[in-house]
C-alpha positions as CSV (number, residue, x, y, z in Angstrom):
1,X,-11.7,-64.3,46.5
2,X,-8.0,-64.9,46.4
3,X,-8.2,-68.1,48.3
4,X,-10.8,-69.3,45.3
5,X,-8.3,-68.0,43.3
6,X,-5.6,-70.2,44.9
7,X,-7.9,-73.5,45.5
8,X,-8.5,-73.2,41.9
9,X,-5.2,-73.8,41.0
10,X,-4.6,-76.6,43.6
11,X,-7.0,-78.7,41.6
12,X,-5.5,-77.9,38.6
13,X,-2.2,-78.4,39.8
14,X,-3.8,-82.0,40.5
15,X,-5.3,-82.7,37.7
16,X,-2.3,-82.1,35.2
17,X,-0.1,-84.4,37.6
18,X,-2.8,-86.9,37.2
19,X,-3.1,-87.3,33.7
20,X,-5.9,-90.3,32.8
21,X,-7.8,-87.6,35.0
22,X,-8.6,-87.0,38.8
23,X,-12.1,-87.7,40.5
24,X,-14.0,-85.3,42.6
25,X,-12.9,-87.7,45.5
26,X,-9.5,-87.3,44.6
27,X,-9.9,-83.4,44.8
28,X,-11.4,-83.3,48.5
29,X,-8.6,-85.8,49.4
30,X,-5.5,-84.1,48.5
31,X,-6.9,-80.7,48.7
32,X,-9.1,-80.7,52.1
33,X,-11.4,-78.1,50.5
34,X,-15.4,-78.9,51.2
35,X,-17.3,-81.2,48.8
36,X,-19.5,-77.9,48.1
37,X,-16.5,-75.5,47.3
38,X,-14.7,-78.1,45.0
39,X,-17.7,-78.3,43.0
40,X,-18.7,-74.9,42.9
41,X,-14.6,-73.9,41.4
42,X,-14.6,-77.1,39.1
43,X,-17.9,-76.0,37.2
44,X,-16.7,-72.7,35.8
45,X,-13.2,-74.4,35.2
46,X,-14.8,-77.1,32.8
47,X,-17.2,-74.7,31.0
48,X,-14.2,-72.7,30.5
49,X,-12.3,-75.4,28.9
50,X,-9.6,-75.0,31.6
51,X,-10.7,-78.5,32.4
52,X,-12.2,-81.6,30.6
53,X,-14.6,-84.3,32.0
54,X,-13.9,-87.7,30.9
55,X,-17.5,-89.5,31.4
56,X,-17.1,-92.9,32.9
57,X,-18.9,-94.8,36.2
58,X,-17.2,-92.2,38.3
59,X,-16.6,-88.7,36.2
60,X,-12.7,-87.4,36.1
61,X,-11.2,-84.2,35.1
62,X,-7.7,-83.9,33.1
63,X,-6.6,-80.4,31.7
64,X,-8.3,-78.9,29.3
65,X,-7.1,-77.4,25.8
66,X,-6.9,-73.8,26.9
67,X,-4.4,-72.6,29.8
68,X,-6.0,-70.2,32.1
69,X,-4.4,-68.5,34.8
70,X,-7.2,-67.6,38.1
71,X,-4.8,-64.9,38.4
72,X,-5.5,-62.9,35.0
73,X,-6.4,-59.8,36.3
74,X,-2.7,-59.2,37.1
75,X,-1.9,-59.6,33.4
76,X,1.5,-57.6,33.7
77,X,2.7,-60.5,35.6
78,X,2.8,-63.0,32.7
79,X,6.1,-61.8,30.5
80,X,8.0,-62.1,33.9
81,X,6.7,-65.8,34.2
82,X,7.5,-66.2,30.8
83,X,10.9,-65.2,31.0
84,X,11.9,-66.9,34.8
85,X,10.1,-69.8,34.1
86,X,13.3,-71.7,35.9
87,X,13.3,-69.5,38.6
88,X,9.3,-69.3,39.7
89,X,10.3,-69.0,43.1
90,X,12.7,-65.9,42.6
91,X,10.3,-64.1,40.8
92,X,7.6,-64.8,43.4
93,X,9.3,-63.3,46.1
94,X,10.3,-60.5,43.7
95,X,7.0,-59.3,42.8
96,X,5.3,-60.5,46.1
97,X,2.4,-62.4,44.5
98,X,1.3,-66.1,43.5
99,X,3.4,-67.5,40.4
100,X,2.0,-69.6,37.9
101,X,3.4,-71.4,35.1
102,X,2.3,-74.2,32.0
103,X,3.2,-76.2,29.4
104,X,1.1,-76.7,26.5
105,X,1.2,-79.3,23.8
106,X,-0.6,-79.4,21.2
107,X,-2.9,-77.1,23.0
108,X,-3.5,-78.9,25.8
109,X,-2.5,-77.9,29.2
110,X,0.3,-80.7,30.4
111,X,1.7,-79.1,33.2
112,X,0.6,-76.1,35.7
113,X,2.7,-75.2,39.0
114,X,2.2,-72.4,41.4
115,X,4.8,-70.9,44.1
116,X,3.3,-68.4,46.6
117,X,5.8,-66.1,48.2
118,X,5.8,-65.1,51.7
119,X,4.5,-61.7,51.4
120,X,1.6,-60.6,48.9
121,X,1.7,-58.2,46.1
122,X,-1.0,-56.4,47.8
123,X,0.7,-56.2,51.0
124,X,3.4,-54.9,49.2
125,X,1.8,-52.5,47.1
126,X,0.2,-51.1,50.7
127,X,-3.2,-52.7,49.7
128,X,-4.9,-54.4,52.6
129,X,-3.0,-53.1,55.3
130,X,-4.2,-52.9,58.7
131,X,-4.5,-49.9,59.2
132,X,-4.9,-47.1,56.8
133,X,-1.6,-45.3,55.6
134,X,-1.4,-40.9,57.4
135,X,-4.4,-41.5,59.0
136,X,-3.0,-38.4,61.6
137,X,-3.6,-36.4,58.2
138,X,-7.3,-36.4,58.7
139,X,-8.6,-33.3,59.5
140,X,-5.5,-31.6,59.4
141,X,-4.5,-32.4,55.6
142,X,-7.2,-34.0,54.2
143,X,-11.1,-33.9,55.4
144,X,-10.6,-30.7,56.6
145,X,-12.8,-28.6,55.2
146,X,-14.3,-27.2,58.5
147,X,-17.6,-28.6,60.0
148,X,-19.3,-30.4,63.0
149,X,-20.7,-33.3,63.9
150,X,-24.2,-32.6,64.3
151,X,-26.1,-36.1,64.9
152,X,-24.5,-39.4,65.6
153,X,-25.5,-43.3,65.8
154,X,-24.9,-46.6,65.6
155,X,-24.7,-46.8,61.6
156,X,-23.5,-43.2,60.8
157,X,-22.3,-39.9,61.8
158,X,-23.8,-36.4,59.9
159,X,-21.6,-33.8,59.6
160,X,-22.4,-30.0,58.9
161,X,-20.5,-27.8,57.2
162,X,-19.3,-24.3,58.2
163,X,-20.4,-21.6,55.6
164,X,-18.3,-19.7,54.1
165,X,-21.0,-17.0,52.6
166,X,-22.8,-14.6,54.0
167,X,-26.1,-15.6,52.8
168,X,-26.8,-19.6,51.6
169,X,-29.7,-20.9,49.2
170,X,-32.5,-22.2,51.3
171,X,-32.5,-25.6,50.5
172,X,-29.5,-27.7,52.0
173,X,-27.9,-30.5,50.6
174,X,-27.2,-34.1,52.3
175,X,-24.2,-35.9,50.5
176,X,-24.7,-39.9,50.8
177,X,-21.3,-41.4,50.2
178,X,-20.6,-44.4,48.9
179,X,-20.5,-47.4,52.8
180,X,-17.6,-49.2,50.5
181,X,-15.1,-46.6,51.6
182,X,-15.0,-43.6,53.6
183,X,-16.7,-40.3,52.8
184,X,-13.3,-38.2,52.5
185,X,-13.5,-39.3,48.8
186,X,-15.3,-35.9,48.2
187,X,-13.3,-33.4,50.8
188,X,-9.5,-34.5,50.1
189,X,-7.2,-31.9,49.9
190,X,-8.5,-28.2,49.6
191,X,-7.9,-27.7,46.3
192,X,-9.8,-30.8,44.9
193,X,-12.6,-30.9,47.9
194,X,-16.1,-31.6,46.2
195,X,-17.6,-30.3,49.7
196,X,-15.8,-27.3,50.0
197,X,-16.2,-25.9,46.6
198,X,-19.5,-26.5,47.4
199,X,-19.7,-24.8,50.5
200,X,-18.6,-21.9,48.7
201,X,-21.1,-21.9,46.2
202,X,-23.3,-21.0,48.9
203,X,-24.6,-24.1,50.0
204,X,-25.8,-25.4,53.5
205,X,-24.1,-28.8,52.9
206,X,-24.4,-32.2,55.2
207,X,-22.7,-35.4,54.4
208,X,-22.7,-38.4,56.3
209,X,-19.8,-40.6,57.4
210,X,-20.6,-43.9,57.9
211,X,-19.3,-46.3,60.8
212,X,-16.4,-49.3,60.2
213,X,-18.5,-51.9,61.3
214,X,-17.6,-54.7,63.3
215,X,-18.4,-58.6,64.0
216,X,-21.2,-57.3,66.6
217,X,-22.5,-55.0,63.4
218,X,-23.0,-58.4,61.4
219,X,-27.2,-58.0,60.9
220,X,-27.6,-54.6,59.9
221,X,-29.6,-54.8,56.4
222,X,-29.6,-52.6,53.2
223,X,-33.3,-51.5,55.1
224,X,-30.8,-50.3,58.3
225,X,-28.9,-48.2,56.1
226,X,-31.6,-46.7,54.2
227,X,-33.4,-45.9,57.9
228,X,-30.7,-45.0,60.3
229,X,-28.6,-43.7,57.6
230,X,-30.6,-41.3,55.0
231,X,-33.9,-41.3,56.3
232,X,-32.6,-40.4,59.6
233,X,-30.0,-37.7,58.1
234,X,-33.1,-36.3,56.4
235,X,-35.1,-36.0,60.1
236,X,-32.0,-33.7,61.5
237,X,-32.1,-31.7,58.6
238,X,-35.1,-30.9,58.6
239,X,-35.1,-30.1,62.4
240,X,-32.1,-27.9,61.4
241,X,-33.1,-26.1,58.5
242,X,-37.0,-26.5,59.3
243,X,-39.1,-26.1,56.3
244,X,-37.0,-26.4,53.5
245,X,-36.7,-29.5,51.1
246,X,-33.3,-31.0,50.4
247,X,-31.3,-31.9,47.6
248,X,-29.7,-35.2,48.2
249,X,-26.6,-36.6,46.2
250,X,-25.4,-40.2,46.6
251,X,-22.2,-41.3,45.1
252,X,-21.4,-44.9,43.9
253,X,-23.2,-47.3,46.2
254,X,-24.4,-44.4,47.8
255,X,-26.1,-43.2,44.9
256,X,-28.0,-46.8,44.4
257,X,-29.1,-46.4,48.1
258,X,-30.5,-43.1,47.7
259,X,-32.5,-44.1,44.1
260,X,-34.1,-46.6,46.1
261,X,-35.0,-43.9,49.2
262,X,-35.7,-42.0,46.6
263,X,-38.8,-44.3,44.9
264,X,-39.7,-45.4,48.1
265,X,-40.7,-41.6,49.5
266,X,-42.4,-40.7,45.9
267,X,-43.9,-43.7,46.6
268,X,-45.4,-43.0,49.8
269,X,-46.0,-39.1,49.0
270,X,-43.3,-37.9,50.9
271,X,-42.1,-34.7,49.3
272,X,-39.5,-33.7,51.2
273,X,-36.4,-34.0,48.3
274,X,-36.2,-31.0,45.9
275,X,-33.4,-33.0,43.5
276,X,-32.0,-36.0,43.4
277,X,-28.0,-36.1,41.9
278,X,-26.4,-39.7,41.4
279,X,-23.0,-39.7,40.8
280,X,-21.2,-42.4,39.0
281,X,-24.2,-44.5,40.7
282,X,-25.8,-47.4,39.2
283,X,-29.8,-48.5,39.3
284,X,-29.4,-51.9,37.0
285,X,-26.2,-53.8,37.1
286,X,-27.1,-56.0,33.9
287,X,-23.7,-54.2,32.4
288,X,-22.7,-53.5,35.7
289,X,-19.1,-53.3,34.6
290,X,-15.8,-55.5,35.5
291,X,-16.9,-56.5,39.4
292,X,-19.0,-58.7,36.5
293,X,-15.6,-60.2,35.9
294,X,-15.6,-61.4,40.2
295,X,-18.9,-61.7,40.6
296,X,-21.0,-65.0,39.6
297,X,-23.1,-67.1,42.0
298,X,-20.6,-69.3,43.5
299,X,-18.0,-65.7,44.0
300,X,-21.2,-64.6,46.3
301,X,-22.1,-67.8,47.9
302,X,-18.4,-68.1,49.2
303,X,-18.2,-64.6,49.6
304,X,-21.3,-64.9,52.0
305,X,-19.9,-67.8,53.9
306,X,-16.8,-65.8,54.4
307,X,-18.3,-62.6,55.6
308,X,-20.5,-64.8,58.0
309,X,-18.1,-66.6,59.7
310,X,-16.4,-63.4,60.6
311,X,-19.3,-61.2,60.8
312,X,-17.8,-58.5,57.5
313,X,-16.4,-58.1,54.6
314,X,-13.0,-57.1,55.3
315,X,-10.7,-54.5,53.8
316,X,-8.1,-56.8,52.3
317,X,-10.8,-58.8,50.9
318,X,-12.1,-56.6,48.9
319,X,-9.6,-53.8,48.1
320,X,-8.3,-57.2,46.2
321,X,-11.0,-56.9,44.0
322,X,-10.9,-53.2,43.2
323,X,-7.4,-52.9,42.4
324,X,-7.4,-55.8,40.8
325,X,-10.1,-53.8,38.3
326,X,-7.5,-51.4,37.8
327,X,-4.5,-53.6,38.6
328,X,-1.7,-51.3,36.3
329,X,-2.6,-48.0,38.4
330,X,-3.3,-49.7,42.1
331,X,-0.9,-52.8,42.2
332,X,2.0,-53.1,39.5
333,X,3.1,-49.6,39.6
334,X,2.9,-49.2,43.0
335,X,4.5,-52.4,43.3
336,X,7.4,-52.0,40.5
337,X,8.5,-48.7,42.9
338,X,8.7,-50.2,45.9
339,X,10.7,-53.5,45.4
340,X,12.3,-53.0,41.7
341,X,13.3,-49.2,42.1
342,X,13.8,-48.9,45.7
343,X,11.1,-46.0,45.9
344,X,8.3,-45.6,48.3
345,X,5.0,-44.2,47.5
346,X,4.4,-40.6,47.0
347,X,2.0,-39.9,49.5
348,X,-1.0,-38.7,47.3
349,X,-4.5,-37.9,48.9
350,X,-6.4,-40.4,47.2
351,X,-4.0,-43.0,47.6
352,X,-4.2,-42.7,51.6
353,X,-8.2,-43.0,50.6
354,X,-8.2,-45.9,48.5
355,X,-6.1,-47.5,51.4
356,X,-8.7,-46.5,53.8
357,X,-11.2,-48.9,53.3
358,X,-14.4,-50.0,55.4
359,X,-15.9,-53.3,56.5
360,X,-19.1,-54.5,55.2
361,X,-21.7,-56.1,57.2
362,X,-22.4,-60.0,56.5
363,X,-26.2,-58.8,56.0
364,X,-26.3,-55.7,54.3
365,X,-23.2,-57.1,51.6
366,X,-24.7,-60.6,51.0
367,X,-28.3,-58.2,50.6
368,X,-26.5,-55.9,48.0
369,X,-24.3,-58.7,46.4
370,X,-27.5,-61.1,45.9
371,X,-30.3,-59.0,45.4
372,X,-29.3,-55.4,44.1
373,X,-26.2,-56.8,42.2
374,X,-26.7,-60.7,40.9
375,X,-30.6,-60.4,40.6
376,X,-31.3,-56.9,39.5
377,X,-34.0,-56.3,41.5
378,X,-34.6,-52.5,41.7
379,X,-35.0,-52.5,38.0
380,X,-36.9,-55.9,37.7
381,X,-40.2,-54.5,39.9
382,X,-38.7,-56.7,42.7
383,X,-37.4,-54.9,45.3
384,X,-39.2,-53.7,48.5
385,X,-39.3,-51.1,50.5
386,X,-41.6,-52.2,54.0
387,X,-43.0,-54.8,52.2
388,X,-43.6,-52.8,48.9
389,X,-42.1,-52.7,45.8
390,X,-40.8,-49.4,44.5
391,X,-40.3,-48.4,41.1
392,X,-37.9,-45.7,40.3
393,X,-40.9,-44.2,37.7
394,X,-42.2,-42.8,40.8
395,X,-39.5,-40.4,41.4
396,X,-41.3,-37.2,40.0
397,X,-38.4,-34.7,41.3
398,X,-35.6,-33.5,38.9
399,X,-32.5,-35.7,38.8
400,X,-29.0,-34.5,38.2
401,X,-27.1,-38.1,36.6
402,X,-23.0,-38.2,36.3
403,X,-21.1,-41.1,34.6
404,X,-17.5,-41.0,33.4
405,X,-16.5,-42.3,30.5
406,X,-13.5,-44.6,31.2
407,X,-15.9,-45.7,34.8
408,X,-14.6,-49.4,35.3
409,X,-17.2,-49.5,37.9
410,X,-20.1,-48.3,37.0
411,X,-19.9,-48.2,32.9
412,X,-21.2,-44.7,31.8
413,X,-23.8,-47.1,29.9
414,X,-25.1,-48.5,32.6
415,X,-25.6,-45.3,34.8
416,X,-27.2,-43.9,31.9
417,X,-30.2,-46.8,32.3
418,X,-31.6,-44.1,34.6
419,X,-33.1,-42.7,31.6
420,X,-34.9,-45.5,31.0
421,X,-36.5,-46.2,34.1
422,X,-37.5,-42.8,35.2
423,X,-39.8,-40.1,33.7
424,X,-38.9,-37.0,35.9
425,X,-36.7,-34.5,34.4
426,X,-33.3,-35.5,33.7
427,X,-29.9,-33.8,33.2
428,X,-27.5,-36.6,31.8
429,X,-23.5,-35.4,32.3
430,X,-20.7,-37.7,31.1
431,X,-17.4,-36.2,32.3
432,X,-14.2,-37.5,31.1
433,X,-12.1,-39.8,33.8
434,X,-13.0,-42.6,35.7
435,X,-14.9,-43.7,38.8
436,X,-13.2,-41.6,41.4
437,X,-10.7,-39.4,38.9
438,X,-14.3,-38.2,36.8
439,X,-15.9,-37.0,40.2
440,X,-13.3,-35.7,41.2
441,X,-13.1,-33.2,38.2
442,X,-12.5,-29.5,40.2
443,X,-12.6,-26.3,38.1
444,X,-9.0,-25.6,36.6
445,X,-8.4,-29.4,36.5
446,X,-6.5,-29.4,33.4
447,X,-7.5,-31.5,30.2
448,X,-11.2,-32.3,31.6
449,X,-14.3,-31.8,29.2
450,X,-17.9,-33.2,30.0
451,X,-20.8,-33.4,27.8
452,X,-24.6,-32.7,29.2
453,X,-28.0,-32.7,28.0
454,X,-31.4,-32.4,29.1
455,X,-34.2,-34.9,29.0
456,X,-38.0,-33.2,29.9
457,X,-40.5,-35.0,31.9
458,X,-42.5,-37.8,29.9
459,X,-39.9,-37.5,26.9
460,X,-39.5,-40.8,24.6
461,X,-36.4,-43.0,25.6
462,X,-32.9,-41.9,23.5
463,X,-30.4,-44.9,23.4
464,X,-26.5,-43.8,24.9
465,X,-24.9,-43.8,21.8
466,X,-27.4,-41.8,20.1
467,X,-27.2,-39.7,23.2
468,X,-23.3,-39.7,22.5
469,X,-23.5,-38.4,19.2
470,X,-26.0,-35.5,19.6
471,X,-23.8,-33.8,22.6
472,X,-20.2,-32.0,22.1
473,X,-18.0,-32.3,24.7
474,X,-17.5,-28.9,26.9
475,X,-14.0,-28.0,28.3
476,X,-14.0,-27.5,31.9
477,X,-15.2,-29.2,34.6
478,X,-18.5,-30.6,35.1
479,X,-19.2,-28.9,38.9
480,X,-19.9,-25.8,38.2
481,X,-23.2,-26.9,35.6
482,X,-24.1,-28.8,38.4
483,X,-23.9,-25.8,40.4
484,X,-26.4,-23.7,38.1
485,X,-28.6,-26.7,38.0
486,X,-29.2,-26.7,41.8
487,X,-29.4,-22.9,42.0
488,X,-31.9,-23.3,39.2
489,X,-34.0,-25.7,41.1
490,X,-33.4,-23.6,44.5
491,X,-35.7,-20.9,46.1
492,X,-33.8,-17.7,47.2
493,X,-31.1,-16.5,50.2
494,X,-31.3,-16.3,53.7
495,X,-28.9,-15.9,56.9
496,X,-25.6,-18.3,56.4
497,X,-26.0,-21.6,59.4
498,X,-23.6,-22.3,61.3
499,X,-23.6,-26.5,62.8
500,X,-26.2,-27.3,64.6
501,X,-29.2,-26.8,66.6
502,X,-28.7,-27.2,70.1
503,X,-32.1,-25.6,71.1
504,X,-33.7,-28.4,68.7
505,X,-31.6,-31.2,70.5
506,X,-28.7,-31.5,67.9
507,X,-25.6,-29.5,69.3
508,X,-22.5,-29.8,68.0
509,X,-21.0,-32.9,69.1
510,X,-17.6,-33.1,67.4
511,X,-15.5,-30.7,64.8
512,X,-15.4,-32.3,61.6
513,X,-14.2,-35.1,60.5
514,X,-15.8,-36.6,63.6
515,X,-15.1,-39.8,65.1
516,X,-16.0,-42.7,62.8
517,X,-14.2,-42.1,59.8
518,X,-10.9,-42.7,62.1
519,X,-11.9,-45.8,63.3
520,X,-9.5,-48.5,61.4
């Protein structure tokens, strides 16, 4: 995306140094970029008024009335250009990013020039490294609530937990982590890990880790994932903890792909889920949030020419994206320390996980990007499952929803749409915080509150904001209601499990973390 960003500029950089205008000709000339890709970036430049077309035998672009920099989601750049306009190339190397500067008259854009320094702000900021930042930390720091890897494949590894009870409910739960980053999002330190607190709740708890895939890993689909990754987790459990259903809870992306496994087993009359939790996990992406901002048909159509060529998505490619979402907290703070100050980071435990990124696979992303995200299918009867549509309606178990109210992700809005494509029973939560921060919400966290109501099978549709204003916020944190809604929705005790079933054909393989969540 940041290569659009800067081929963007280039032709505007032309354009304002041409100023009876510059033809499409011109453009492929002096900037080498593909007839395709020039047009694709000079559309959305001249419906944004960033640039004008003068009609003529051959059509020419000059600048248009309103300065635009491609670079506006690093907003806390612009009073520095502003004030070092003479000295773009200072300020470049200063803040480690691409400079831009105009000159308007009369409202029109006269002038544009861009310096790119040697060394990115997100290389600088620690974004988009190589490899991840204390990665000896896992399973010694963080990830380390104790556990075994219990079944292992291509795609993903499944990882039981130790308990920490004497007796556990009978149903276990499978945690389906978002394949964007890795699974440690949920077991950081001790103190904040959603899977331990969990574990001691009395809880038989699984969570997969999925693989970093690589350029040999380019066709796995959305269809491997939901196989090999949930359906699959679901088999072992069941061999493990035979007889039991399962509450499953997917997080983020996660969350989406275990809606749709969801639908597609009420569909087929598989009853093996006792709940269904979604966490900060979206079903329609019509508000989908600010990756709306990155997003548009010609983003994903050189997005999938990019991860096809090289097989992935990569890390720096998108962790771009993402902090650029929350650019103040992720870039120019982190950024400000390092080079203005003299500081270095403070090495927090979700910092080394947002700098921990995974690959995506060319398939599965362009599937997720194109048909989940752009088109909407799941919601629009359009998606398939083996060659049948699934519709969320179907899903008759009870489901557990969480949004967070300041989610730049997944807009609490747009996770509450659940409501309105499902019938089953329904607990709504909105906690306060954002994507991660909101999940992330342990009890004794201080200053969180959460608000929560119910929603009984075959009830009539309540908008959000009237949802808003009929539920007080609670102080606290949200897990522990979670908590008494699975043990409400649970059978009784038995024996506490320990990994495993090696007289079933799943020993232990590995102690927890396991293998693939180290894998750069």
């Amino acid at each position: 995306m940041n290569r659009s960003v800067d081929r963007a500029i280039d032709i505007i950089e032309l354009a304002t140094q041409n100023r009876g205008g510059v033809s499409l000709r011109d453009i492929l000339i002096k900037t080498g970029m593909p007839k395709s890709s020039a047009f694709d970036i000079v559309r959305p430049l001249v419906k944004r008024n960033i640039l004008r077309e003068i009609p003529g035998k051959t059509t020419l672009y000059a600048p248009g009335r309103q300065l635009y920099f491609m670079g506006n989601s690093y907003p806390e750049s612009l009073p520095i250009l502003k004030i070092l306009i003479d000295r773009l190339q200072e300020t470049a190397e200063a803040t480690h990013y691409n400079t831009y500067a105009g000159v308007l008259e009369n409202d029109e854009l006269v002038y544009a020039y861009k310096y790119k320094p040697k060394k990115s702000i997100l290389t600088a900021a620690g974004l988009g490294d190589k490899k991840p930042l204390h990665c000896t930390a896992l399973g010694k720091v963080l990830a380390c609530t104790p556990g075994a890897v219990v079944y292992r494949n291509d795609l993903m590894e499944l990882i039981q937990y130790s308990p920490t009870t004497d007796t556990v409910r009978a149903e276990p739960v499978l945690i389906v982590p978002a394949w964007i980053m890795k699974y440690y999002i949920l077991d950081l330190s001790p103190e904040n890990s959603f899977i331990r607190w969990l574990v001691g709740q009395g809880f038989t708890v699984f969570c997969i880790s999925w693989c970093n895939p690589d350029a040999t890993q380019a066709g796995l689909s959305l269809e491997d994932y939901r196989k090999q990754g949930i359906m699959q987790a679901l088999e072992v459990i069941n061999t493990i903890v035979p007889d039991q259903k399962v509450h499953a809870n997917g997080y983020c992306l996660g969350g989406t792909l275990l809606a749709i496994a969801a639908a597609a087993m009420a569909r087929d009359c598989d009853a093996r889920l006792a709940s269904v939790t979604l966490m900060a996990a979206q079903v329609d992406f019509a508000e989908a949030g600010e990756l709306l901002l990155f997003l548009d048909e010609s983003q994903v159509a050189f997005l999938e020419d990019l991860m096809w060529s090289q097989g992935y998505l990569d890390r720096p490619q998108m962790s771009g994206a993402f902090a650029a979402i929350r650019s103040e907290d992720l870039i120019w703070s982190r950024a400000t320390r390092r080079y203005f100050l003299g500081e270095p980071d403070l090495p927090t435990d979700i910092g080394v996980w947002v700098n921990d990124t995974t690959r995506m696979p060319a398939r599965m992303h362009s599937e997720y990007l194109r048909g989940v995200f752009l088109e909407n299918r799941i919601t629009a009867g359009r998606f398939a499952v083996d060659g049948r549509v699934i519709a969320l309606k179907d899903i008759t178990v009870p489901i557990f929803v969480v949004a967070t109210e300041s989610d730049h992700i997944a807009p609490w809005r747009s996770v509450y749409k659940t409501a309105l494509f499902t019938d089953c029973d329904m607990q709504f939560v909105l906690t306060r915080g954002g994507h991660n921060g909101g999940i992330l919400s342990e009890p004794g966290h201080h200053g969180r509150h959460y608000r929560t109501g119910h929603r009984a099978p075959g009830a009539h549709y309540r908008g959000p904001d009237s949802w808003l204003a009929a539920h007080q916020p609670v102080a606290g944190s949200w897990w522990p209601e979670w908590g008494r809604w699975l043990v409400r929705h649970s059978g009784g005790h038995g024996p506490a499990r320990q990994p495993g079933a090696a007289g079933c054909g799943y020993p232990a393989l590995a102690a927890a973390p396991g293998r693939y969540v180290l894998v750069p």
